[in-house]
C-alpha positions in Angstrom: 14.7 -6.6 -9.1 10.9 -6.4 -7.6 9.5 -8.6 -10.0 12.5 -11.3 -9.8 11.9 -11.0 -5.9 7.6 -11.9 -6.1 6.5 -15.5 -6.1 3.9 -16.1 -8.5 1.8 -19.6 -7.7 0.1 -20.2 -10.8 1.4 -20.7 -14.2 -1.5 -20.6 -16.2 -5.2 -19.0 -15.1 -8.0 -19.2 -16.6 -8.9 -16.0 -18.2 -12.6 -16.0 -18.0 -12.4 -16.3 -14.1 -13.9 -13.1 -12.4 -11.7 -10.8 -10.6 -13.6 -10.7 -7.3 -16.3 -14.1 -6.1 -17.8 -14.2 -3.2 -17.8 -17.8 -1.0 -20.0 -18.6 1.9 -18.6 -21.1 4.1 -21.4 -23.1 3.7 -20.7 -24.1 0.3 -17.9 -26.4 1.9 -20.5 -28.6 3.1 -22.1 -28.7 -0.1 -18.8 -30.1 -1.5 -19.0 -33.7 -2.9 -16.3 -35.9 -1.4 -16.2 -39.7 -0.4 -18.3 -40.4 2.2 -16.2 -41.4 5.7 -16.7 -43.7 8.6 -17.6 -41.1 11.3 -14.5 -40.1 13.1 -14.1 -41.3 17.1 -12.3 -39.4 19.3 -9.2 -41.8 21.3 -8.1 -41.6 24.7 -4.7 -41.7 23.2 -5.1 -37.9 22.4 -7.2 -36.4 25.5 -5.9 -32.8 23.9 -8.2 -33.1 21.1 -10.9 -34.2 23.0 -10.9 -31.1 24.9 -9.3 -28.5 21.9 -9.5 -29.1 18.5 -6.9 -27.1 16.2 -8.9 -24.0 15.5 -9.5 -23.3 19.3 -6.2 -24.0 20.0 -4.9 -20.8 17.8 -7.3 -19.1 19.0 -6.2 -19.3 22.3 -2.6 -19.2 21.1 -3.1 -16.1 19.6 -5.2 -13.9 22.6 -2.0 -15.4 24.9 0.2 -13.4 22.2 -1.8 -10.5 22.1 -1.5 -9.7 25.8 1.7 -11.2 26.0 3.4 -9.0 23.8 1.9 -6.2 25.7 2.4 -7.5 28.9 3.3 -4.6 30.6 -0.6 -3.3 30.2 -1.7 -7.0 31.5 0.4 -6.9 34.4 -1.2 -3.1 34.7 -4.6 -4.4 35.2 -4.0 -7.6 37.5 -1.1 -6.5 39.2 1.0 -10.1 38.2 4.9 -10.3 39.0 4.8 -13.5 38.0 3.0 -12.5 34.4 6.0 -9.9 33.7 8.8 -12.5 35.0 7.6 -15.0 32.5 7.4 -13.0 29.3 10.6 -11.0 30.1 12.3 -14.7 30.2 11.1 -15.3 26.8 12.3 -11.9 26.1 15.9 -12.7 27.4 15.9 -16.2 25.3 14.2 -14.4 22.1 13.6 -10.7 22.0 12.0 -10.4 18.7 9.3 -12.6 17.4 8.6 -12.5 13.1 5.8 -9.9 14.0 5.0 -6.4 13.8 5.3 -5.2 16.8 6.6 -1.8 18.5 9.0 -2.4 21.2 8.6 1.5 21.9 5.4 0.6 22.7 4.8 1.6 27.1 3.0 -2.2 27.5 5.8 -4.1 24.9 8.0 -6.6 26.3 8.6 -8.4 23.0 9.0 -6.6 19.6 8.1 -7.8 15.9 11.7 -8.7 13.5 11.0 -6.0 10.9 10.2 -2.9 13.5 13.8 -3.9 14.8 15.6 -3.9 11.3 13.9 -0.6 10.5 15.7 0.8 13.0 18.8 -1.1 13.2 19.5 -0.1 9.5 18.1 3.6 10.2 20.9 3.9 12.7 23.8 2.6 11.3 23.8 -1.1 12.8 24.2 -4.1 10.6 21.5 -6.4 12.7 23.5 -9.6 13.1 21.8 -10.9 15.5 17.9 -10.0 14.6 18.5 -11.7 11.1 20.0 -14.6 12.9 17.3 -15.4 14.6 14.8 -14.7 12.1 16.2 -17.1 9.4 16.3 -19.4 12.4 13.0 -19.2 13.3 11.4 -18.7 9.3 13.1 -21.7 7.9 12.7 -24.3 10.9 8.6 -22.9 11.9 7.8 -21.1 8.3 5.3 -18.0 8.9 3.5 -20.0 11.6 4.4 -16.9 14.5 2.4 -14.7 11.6 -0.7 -17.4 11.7 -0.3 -17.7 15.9 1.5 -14.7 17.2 1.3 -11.7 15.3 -1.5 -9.1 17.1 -2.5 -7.4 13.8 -3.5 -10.9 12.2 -5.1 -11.8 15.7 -7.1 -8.5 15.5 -7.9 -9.0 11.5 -8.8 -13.0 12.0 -11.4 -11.9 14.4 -12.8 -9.6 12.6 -13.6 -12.1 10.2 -15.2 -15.0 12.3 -18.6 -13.0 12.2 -19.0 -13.2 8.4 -19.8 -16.3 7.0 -19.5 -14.9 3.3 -16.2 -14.2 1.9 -14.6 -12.2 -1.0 -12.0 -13.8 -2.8 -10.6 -12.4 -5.6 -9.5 -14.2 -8.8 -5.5 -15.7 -8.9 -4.4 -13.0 -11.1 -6.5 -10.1 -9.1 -4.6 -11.4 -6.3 -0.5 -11.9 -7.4 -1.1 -8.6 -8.5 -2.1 -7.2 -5.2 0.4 -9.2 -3.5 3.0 -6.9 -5.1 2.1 -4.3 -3.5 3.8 -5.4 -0.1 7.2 -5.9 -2.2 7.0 -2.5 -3.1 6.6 -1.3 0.1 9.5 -3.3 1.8 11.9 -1.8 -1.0 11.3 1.6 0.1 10.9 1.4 3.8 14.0 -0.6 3.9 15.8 1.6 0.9 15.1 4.6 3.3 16.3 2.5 6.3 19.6 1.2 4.8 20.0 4.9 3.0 19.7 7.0 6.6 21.9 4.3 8.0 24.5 5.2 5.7 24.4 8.8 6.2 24.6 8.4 9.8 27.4 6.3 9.2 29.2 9.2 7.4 27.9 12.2 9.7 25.7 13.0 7.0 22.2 12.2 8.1 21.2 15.5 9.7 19.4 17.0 6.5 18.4 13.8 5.8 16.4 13.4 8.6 15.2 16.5 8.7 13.2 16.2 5.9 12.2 12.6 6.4 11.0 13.7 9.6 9.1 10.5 11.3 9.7 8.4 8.5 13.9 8.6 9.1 13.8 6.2 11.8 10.9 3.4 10.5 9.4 4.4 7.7 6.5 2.7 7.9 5.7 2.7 11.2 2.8 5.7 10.4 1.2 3.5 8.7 2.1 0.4 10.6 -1.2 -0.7 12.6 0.6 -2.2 15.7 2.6 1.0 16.0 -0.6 3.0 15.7 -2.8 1.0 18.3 0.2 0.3 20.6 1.9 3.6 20.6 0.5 6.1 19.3 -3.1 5.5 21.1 -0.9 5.7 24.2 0.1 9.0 24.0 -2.8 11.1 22.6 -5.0 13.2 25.0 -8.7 10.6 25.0 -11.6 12.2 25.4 -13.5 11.1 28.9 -16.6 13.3 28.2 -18.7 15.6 26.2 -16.9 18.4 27.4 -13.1 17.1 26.3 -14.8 15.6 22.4 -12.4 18.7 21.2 -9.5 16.7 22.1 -10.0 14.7 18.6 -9.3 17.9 16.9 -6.3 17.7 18.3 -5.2 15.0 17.1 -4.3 15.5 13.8 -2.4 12.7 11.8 -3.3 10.4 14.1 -6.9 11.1 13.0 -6.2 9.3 9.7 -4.2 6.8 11.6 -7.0 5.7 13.4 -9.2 5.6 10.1 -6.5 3.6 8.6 -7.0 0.9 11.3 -10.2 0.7 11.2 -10.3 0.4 7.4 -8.4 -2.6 7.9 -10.5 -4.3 10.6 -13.6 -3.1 8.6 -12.7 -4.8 5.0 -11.3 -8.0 7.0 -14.8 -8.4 8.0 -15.5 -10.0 4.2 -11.7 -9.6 3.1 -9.8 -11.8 5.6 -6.0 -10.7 6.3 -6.2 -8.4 3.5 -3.3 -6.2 5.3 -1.5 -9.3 5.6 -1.6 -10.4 1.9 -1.6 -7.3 0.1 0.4 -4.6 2.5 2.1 -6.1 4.9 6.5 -5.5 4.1 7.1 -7.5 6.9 5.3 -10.5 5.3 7.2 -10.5 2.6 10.5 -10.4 4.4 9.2 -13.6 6.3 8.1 -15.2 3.2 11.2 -14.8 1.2 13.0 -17.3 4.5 9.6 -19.5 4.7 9.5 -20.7 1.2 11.6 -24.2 2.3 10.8 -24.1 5.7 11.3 -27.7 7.6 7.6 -27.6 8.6 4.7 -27.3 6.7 1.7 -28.7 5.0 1.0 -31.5 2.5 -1.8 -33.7 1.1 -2.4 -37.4 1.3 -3.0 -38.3 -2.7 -5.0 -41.2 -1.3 -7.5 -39.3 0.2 -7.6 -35.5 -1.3 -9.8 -35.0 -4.1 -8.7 -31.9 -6.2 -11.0 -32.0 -9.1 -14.3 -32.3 -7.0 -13.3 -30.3 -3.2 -12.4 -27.1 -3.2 -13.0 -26.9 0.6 -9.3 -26.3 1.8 -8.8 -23.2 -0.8 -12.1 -21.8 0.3 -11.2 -21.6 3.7 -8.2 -20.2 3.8 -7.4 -17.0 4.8 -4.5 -16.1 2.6 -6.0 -17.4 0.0 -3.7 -19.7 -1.6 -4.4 -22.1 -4.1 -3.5 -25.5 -2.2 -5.0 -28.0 -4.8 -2.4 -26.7 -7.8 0.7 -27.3 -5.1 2.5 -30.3 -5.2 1.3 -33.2 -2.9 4.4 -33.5 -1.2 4.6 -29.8 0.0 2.9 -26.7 -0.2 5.8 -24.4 -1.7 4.5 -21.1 -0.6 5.4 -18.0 0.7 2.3 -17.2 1.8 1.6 -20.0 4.1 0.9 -19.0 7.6 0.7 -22.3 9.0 -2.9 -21.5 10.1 -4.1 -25.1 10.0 -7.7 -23.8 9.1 -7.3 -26.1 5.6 -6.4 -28.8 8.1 -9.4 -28.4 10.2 -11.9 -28.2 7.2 -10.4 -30.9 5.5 -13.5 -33.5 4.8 -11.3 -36.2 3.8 -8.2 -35.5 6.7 -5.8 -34.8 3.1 -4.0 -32.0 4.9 -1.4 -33.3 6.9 1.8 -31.6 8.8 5.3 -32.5 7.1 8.7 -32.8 8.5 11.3 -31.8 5.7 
């Protein structure tokens, strides 16, 4: 049932490719393509004169990142009107298809998968949560995992220092794209299956032994759970004389490591969590596949056999020149646009479907 559930994008690989190459971003100017007429920039879009589409998202996302903690923003400048807007969006949408931790002291808005952990963990059917996620996925795709989510925020700034990249090989990489499917099966098997229990009066021995993973199962090894809420309630040391606080920490210690290993490999791995371990991206994926918007290419103007720029610059690595023209079919699309920016020949465009 795993393997009928995982989307493979290639057919056929070439076996002689290696399982991990490196790509500098400078190679995409070293790309042949068509020479251009230089591009002018028209009053009749002052936007772009002022943002192009990279800086936009960038922007986008920092606006997410302290808006879904906007408790801690409103902490620090003391804005009524910061926590009045965000609650709004809160009362219109009050999750987002993120991870997020609503427990979190600073969360007004919580990611779609922390809330079906723990729908399904106590015995709710989430009618409303999947709703609004199918809504969302197959009208806007995965672009709230691309512009909203703090975890890909935190990895894709991680990476803007490096200029060289590791990408490993299409087959290296389906293969470590199933571990995410994995992972959803048995965070939400143990979510539907404490559910249950509670249902039937059952669950007390149950969660017992679960312990922390009965409610969300993988929120211990969820990042935005661990720098949201859990930093928030350990004892930080404020000087030499409080460092033993850390040994106090205890699983929180590996926690902490765990994040850091992920910030720390997106350096030259970029979204790595997001491609290879990520349950909630799978979930998203499975809804995005068709979504209404997405990406294409202009025949007329991409040239597959000679650029490679748009797969070497994008961050899930997907391999957009053996999609269709029309559409780019994948579940792994994040809507980033950075293929569209890059683009030397202005192939990529946005479709309406």
């Amino acid at each position: 049932m795993v393997e009928d559930s995982e989307w493979s994008e290639d057919t056929e690989v070439e076996e002689d490719e290696s399982d991990l190459e490196e790509v500098s971003d400078e190679e995409v100017s070293e790309v042949p393509h068509e020479p251009e007429a230089p591009r002018r920039l028209s009053l009749e879009n002052p936007i772009g004169m002022i943002f192009n589409v990279r800086m936009l998202r960038r922007v986008v996302q920092l606006l997410f990142l302290l808006g879904i903690n906007a408790y801690i923003l409103a902490m620090w400048i003391g804005g009524e009107q910061v926590l009045a807007f965000w609650e709004g969006i809160r009362d219109i949408l009050p999750t987002l298809p993120v991870i997020a931790p609503l427990e979190a002291p600073g969360a007004v808005l919580a990611g779609t998968f922390d809330t079906l952990q723990r729908e399904f963990s106590g015995g709710i059917f989430p009618f409303f949560t999947l709703g609004a996620m199918i809504i969302i996925l197959t009208v806007l795709g995965r672009s709230s995992c691309g512009w909203v989510c703090p975890i890909g925020t935190i990895q894709d700034f991680a990476t803007l220092p490096k200029r060289s990249k590791v990408r490993p090989s299409p087959n290296t990489e389906n293969e470590l794209r199933r571990i995410k499917t994995y992972i959803f099966v048995i965070v939400m098997g143990l979510a539907i299956w404490v559910g249950i229990s509670r249902i039937f009066g059952t669950a007390e021995d149950l969660v017992r032994i679960l312990g922390p993973f009965a409610t969300a199962a993988f929120d211990p090894f969820n990042p935005a759970f661990i720098i949201f809420y859990e930093a928030t309630t350990q004892f930080w040391p404020y000087s030499l004389e409080t460092l033993w606080f850390i040994t106090q920490w205890g699983l929180f210690l590996g926690q902490i490591a765990f994040v850091i290993l992920i910030v720390g490999v997106g350096i030259w791995v970029p979204r790595w969590f997001c491609r290879w371990l990520c349950p909630a991206g799978w979930l998203y994926g499975a809804f995005s596949r068709e979504a209404l918007v997405g990406i294409g290419r202009n025949p007329a103007r991409c040239t597959p056999d000679t650029c490679s720029v748009c797969e070497v610059v994008c961050p899930m690595n997907i391999r957009i020149r053996r999609s269709p023209y029309k559409a780019l079919r994948s579940p792994e699309c994040i809507l980033c646009l950075e293929c569209k920016s890059h683009c030397p020949n202005g192939a990529i465009v946005l479709r309406f479907s």
